[in-house]
C-alpha positions as CSV (number, residue, x, y, z in Angstrom):
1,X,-29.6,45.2,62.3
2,X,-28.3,48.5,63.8
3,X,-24.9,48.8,65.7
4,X,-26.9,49.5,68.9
5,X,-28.7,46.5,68.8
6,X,-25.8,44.6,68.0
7,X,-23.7,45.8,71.1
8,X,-26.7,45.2,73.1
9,X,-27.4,41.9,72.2
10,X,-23.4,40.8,72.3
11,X,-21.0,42.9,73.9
12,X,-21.1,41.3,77.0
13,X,-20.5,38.1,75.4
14,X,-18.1,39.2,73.4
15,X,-16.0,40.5,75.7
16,X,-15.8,37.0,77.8
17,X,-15.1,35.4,73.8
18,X,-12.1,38.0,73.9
19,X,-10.8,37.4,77.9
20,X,-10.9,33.9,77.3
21,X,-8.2,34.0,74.0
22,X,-6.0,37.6,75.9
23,X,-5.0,37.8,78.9
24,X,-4.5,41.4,79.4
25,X,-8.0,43.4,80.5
26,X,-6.6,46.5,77.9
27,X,-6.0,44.7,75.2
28,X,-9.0,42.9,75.4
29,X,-11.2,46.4,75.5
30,X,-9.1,47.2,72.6
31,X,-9.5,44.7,70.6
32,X,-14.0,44.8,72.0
33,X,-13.6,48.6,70.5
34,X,-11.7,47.5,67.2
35,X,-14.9,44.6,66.4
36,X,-17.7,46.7,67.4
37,X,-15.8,49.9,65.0
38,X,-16.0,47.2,62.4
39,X,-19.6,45.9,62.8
40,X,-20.4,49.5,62.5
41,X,-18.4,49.8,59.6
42,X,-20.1,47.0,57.9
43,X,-23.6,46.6,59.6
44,X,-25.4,47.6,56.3
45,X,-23.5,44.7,54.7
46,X,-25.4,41.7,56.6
47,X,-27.8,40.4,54.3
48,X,-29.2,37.6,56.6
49,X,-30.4,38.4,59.7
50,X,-29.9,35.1,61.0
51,X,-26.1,34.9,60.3
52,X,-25.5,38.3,62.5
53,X,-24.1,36.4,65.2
54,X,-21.3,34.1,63.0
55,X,-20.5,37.1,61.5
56,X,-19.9,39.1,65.3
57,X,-17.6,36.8,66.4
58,X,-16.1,36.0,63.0
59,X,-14.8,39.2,63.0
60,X,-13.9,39.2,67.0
61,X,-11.8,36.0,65.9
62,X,-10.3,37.6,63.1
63,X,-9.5,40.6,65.4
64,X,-7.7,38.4,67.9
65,X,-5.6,36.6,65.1
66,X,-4.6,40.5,64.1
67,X,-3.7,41.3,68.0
68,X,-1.3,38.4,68.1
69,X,0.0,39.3,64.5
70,X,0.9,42.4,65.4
71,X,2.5,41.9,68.8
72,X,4.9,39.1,66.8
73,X,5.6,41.7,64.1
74,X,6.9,44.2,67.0
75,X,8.9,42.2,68.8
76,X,12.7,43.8,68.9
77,X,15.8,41.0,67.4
78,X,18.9,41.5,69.0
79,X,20.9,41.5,65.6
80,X,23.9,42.0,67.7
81,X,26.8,44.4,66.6
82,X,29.5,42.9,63.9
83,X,32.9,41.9,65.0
């Protein structure tokens, strides 16, 4: 199945999977752009055209769980300074 088709068949519902699990509008086009780079990536890998759809918003989910990995991972500690 090409990217195109893909995107045209579930961006839009995509994008509500994504809003629904991140609150903020830019991270959620983000994250839209990071999935669909990905499907295009890997569209020639999909060997049953029936499992397309699992696999869209397998990756979307697995792009969520790398949003929220990354926002913990960047999140300053106040070590404090030595007495």
């Amino acid at each position: 199945m090409a990217t195109e088709e893909i995107w045209s068949r579930f961006s839009s519902s995509l994008r509500s999977f994504i809003d629904r699990r991140v609150n903020d509008d830019h991270d959620a086009d983000d994250i839209l752009q990071d999935v669909f780079l990905k499907i295009h990536q890997k569209a020639e890998t999909v060997k049953d055209p029936t499992a397309v759809a699992a696999w869209v918003y397998q990756i979307a989910r697995n792009s969520i769980v790398d949003y929220y990995r990354h926002r913990r991972a960047t999140v300053a500690l106040d070590r404090g300074r030595p007495a």
